[in-house]
C-alpha positions as CSV (number, residue, x, y, z in Angstrom):
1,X,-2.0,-0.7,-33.1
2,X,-2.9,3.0,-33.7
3,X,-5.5,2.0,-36.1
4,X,-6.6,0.0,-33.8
5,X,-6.5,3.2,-31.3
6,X,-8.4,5.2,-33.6
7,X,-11.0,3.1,-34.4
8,X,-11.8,2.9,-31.3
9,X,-12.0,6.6,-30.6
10,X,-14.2,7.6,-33.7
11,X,-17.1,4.9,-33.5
12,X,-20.6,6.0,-32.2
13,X,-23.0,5.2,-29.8
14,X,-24.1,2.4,-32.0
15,X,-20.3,0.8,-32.0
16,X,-20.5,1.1,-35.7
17,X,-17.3,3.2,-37.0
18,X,-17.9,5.9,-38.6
19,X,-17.0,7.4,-41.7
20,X,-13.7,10.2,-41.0
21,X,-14.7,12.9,-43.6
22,X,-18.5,13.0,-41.9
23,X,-17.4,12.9,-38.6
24,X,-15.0,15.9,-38.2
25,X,-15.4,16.2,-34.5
26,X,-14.3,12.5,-33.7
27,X,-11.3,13.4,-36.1
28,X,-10.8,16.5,-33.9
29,X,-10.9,14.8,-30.7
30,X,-8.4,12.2,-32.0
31,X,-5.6,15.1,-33.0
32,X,-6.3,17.0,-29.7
33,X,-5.5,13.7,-28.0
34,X,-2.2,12.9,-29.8
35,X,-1.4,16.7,-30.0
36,X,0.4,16.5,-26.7
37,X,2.6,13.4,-27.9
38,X,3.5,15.5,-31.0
39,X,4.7,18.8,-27.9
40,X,7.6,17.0,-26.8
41,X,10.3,15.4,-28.7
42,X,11.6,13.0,-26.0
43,X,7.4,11.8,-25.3
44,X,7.0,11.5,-29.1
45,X,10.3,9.0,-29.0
46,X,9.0,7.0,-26.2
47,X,5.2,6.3,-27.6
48,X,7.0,5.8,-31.5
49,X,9.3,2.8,-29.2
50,X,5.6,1.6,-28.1
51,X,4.1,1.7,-31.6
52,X,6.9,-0.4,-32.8
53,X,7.5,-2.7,-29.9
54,X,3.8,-3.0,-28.6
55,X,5.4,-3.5,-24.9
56,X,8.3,-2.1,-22.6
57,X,10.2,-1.1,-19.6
58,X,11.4,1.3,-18.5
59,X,15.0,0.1,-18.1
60,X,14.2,-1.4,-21.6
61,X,13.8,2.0,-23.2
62,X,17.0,3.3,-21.2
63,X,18.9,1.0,-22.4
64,X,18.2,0.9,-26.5
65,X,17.8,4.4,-27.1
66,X,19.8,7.2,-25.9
67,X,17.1,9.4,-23.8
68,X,18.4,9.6,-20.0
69,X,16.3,7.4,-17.2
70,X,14.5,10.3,-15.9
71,X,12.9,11.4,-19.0
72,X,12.1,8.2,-20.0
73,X,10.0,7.7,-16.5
74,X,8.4,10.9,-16.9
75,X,7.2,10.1,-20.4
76,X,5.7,6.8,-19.4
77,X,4.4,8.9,-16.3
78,X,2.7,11.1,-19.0
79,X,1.4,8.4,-21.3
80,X,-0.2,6.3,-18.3
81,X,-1.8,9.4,-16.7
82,X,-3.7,10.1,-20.3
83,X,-4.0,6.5,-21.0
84,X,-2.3,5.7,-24.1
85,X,-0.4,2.8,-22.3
86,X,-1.0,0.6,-19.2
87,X,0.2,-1.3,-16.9
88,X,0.7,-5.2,-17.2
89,X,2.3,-5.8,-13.7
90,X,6.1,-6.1,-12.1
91,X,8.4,-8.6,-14.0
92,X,9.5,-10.4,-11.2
93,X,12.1,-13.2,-12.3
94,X,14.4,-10.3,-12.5
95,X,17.1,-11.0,-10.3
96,X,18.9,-7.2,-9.3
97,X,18.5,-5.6,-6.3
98,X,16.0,-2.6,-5.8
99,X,12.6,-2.2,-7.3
100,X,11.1,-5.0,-9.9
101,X,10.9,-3.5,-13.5
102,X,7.1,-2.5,-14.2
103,X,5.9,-3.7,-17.7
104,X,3.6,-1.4,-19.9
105,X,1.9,-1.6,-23.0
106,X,0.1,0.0,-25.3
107,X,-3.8,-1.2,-24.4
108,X,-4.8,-4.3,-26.0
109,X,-1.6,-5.9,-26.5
110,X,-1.7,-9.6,-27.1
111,X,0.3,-12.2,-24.4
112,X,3.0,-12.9,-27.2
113,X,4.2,-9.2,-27.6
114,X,4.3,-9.0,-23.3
115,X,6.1,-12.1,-23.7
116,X,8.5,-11.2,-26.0
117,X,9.2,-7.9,-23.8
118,X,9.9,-10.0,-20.8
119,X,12.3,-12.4,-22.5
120,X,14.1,-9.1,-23.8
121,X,14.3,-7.6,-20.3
122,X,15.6,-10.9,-18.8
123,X,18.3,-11.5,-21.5
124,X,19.1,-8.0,-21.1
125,X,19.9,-8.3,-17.5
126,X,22.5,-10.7,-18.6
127,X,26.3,-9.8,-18.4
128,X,26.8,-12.4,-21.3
129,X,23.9,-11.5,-23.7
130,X,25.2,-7.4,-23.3
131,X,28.8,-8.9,-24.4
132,X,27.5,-10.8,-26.9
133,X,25.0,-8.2,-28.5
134,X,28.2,-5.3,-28.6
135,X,30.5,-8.3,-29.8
136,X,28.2,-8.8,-32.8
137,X,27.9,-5.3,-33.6
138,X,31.9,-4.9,-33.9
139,X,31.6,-8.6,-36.0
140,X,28.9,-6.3,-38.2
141,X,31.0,-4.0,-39.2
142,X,33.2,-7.4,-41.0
143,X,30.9,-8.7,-42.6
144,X,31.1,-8.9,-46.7
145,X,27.9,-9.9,-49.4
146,X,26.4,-11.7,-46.0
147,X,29.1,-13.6,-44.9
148,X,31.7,-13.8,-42.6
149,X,34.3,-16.1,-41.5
150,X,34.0,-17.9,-38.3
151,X,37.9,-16.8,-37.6
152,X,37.4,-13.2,-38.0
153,X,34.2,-13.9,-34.8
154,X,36.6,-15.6,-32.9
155,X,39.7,-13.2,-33.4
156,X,37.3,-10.3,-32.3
157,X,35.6,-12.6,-29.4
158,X,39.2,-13.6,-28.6
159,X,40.5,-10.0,-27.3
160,X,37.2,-8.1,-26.3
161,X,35.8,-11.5,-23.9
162,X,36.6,-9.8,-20.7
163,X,37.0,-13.5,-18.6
164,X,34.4,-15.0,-20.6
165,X,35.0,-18.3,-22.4
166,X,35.8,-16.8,-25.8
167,X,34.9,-19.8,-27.7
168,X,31.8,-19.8,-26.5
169,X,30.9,-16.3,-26.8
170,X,32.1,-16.6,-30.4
171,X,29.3,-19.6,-31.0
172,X,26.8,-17.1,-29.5
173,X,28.0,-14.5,-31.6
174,X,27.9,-16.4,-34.9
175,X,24.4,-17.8,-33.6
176,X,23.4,-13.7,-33.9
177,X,25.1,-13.1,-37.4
178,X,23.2,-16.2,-39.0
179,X,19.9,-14.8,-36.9
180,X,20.2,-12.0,-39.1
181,X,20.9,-13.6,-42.2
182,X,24.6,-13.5,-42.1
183,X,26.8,-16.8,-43.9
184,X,28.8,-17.9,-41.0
185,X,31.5,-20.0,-42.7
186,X,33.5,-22.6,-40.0
């Protein structure tokens, strides 16, 4: 997507691209552009989570990395002022109270990658995907050569279910392991 970005900043009148080492100004409006994403540690973190996952939310952001909400809706602030992402709209089959989650992008992102954010943002709204995603990464840290045995899912499922229905939360758990290319063995 950033080659994308910098095509589209160094071609000419004509729309033809032009070549980098002859064109030193275009190369010099691209670093001056992307010079105050490299200022600020917590802005840089935000646009890298955009290179890598094309599309986000807020909440999204908050909740995989480890930057507080405020500075993660200051950064997207930022990066929507200067236009390195946009928004795509309100994801509104959210079901939370207060404000719907506003989606953003970085520009020309296809319907698949928005997609694929707003399935992430609905699953994590869910009580039982949370429990099942921190359940897998305790059944992670069991796993040997790529396997694991469908006991040792259940025994951790078992005491950390919180008045879920183990069992199943152990299915979804194993369901995650083999996902990720784990031997689940029954």
């Amino acid at each position: 997507m950033l080659k994308l970005q910098t095509q589209a900043l160094i071609q000419d009148e004509t729309n033809q691209p032009s070549d980098l080492k002859k064109d030193s100004m275009q190369l010099q409006k691209i670093l001056v552009r992307h010079e105050g994403i490299m200022k600020s540690p917590v802005r840089r973190r935000v646009y890298y989570w955009f290179l890598e996952n094309i599309a986000a939310t807020g909440s999204l952001i908050v909740a995989e990395t480890d930057i507080p909400e405020a500075s993660v809706y200051n950064q997207l602030k930022w990066l929507k002022r200067h236009g390195f992402i946009e928004p795509q709209g309100k994801i509104k089959s959210v079901k939370k109270g207060g404000p719907k989650p506003v989606l953003y992008s970085l520009p020309g992102a296809s319907k698949e990658d928005l997609a694929r954010t707003i399935l992430s943002v609905q699953k994590a709204n869910q009580p039982t995907y949370r429990l099942v995603t921190e359940l897998t990464q305790l059944c992670w840290e069991d796993v040997e050569d790529m396997e694991i045995q469908m006991s040792k899912i259940i025994g951790v499922c078992r005491m950390r279910s919180r008045g879920f229905h183990f069992l199943g939360i152990a299915d979804m758990v194993a369901k995650e392991l083999h996902e990720k290319e784990v031997k689940v063995w029954r």
